[in-house]
N, C-alpha and C positions, 0 to 999 in steps of 0.2 A: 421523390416519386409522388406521382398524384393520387388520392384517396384510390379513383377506379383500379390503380395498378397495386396496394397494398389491398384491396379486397380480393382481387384477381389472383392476388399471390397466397393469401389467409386461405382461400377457397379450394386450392390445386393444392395446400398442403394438407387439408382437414379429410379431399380424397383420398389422397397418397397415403394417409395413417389408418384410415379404415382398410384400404386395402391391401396394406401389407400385412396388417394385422391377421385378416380373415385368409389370406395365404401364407401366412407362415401357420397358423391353427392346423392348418389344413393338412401342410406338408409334416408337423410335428406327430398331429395323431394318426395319421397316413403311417409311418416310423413305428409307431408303438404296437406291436404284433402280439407279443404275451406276455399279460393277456392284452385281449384286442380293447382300443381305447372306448369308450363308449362317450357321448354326449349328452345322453341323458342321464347318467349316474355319475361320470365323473367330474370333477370341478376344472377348470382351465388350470388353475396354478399344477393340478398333476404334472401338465405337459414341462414345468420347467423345475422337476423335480429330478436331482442330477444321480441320486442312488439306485439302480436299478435290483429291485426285489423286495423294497420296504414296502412293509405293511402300516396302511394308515388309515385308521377309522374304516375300519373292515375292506380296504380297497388295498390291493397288489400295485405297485405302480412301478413302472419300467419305461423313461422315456429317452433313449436311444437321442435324437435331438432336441434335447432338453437346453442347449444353449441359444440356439434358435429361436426357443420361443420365451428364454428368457429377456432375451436383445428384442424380440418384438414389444416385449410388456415397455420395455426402458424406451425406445423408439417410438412408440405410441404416446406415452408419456409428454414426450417432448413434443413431439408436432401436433398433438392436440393443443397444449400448452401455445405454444407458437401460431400455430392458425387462430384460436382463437382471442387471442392477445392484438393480433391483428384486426380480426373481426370488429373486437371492442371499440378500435376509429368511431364506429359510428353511435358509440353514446359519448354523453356528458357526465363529468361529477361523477356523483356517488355509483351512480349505477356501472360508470366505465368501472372504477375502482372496485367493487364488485367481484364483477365477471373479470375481471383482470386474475384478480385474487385465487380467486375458483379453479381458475385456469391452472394456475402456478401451484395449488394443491395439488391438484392431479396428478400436473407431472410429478413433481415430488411425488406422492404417493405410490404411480406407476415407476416411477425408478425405483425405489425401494424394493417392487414387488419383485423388481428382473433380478434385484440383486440379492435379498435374502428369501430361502424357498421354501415353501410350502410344506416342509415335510419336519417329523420328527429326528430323523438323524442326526441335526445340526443343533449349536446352543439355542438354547428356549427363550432368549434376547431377540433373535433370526426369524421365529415361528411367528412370533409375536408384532417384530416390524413387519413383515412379510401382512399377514391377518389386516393390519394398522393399516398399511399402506393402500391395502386394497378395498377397504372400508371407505379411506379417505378418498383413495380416486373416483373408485365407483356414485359415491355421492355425489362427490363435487361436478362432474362429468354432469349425473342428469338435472343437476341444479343447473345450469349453465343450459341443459335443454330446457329446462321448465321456464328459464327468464326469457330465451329466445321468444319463446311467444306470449310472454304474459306482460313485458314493457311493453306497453303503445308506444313511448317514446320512439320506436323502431319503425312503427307502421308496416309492419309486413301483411300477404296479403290471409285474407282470414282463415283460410284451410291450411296455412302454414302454419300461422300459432296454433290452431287446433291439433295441428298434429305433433308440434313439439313440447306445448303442455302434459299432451296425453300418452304419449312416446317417454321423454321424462319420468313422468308420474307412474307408470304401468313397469319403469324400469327399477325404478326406488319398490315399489309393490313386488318385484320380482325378487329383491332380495332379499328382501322382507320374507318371502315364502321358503329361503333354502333351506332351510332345516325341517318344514314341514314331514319330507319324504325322503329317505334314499336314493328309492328308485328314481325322482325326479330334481332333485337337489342341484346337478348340473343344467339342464332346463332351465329352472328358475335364475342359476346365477346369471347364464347367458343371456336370459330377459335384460339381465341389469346390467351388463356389455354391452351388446348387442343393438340397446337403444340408442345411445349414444355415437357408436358406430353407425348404425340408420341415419342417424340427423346428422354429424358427417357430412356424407354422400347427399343426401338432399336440399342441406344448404350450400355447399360446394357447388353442387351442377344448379341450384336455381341462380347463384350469382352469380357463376358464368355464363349463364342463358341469357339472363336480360343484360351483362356487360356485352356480351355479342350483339344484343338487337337492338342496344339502344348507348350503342358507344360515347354520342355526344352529350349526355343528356346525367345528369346526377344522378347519384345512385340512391335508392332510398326503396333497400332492401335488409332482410334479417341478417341478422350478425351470428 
């Protein structure tokens, strides 16, 4: 395959993972009636908490499809992993090695999160990988946004490293704030999703845009 057609394929998969993700979210806490899910107080791993009536850090949690949104965390994992492993074609050296790397925490770290859960009912090993995991992804994830625009090596165009620096950065700062507030603790965790998910979708469809407008011609676009 020629670079254009491993970027083209990186691009359509790093869509497909944002968007399965924000619809299976969707459809999970859609499910959760009572009590009714909330997004600003509850945390995402609630939704793949498989015991319905534990009480955990002062939250009720009852998530009816809880498997769902465990298989999204495990499937996101991967095709973030895979799209941007792909993406990497367009460094050298250390820096491919890198983002490669980063990449392949995440998933790791997002599969762990689909398979051990968020909740006290289960060995305190589970709680633990579960936490780990999603530490790990969640970084690694906006680390991989923040290099998107800070190698020049990449030459993207300037309001796109602006926006993955700061997208990135604002999603690490997002986590950073969970525990600030109850009330807002979910909020902030989804800062720190959410970003990542964003740039996603934005380098997705900017790759496809200029592979559509400028079919013959090198690519020399963000990864």
């Amino acid at each position: 395959m020629s670079r254009g057609t491993w970027l083209s394929v990186g691009a359509v998969v790093l869509i497909v993972d944002a968007v399965q993700w924000v619809l299976s979210e969707a459809v999970t806490a859609g499910a959760w009636k009572n009590p009714v899910y909330s997004y600003a107080t509850n945390y995402i791993s609630d939704l793949g908490v498989p015991d319905c009536g534990t009480q955990f850090q002062g939250r009720e949690l009852c998530s009816p499809r809880h498997a769902l949104m465990n298989t999204s965390f495990m499937v996101e994992g991967v095709l973030f992993a895979i799209g941007v492993v792909l993406l990497a074609r367009l460094l050298d050296g250390r820096a491919r090695r890198v983002v490669m790397a980063l990449a392949v925490a995440h998933g790791v770290g997002m599969v762990a999160v689909g398979l051990f859960h968020g909740s006290p009912g289960g060995p305190s090993h589970g709680l633990a990988l579960h936490i780990g995991g999603a530490g790990v992804g969640i970084l690694s994830a906006n680390t991989v946004v923040i290099l998107a625009g800070a190698l020049r090596s990449l030459r993207p165009p300037t309001a796109y490293r602006v926006f993955s620096v700061v997208v990135g950065a604002l999603g690490i700062a997002g986590v950073a704030l969970v525990g600030m507030s109850e009330s807002t603790a979910g909020i902030f965790e989804r800062a720190g999703v959410y970003s990542w998910l964003l740039w996603s979708v934005v380098t997705g469809v900017l790759l496809l845009t200029r592979r559509a407008r400028r079919p013959s011609m090198p690519e020399n676009v963000p990864a």
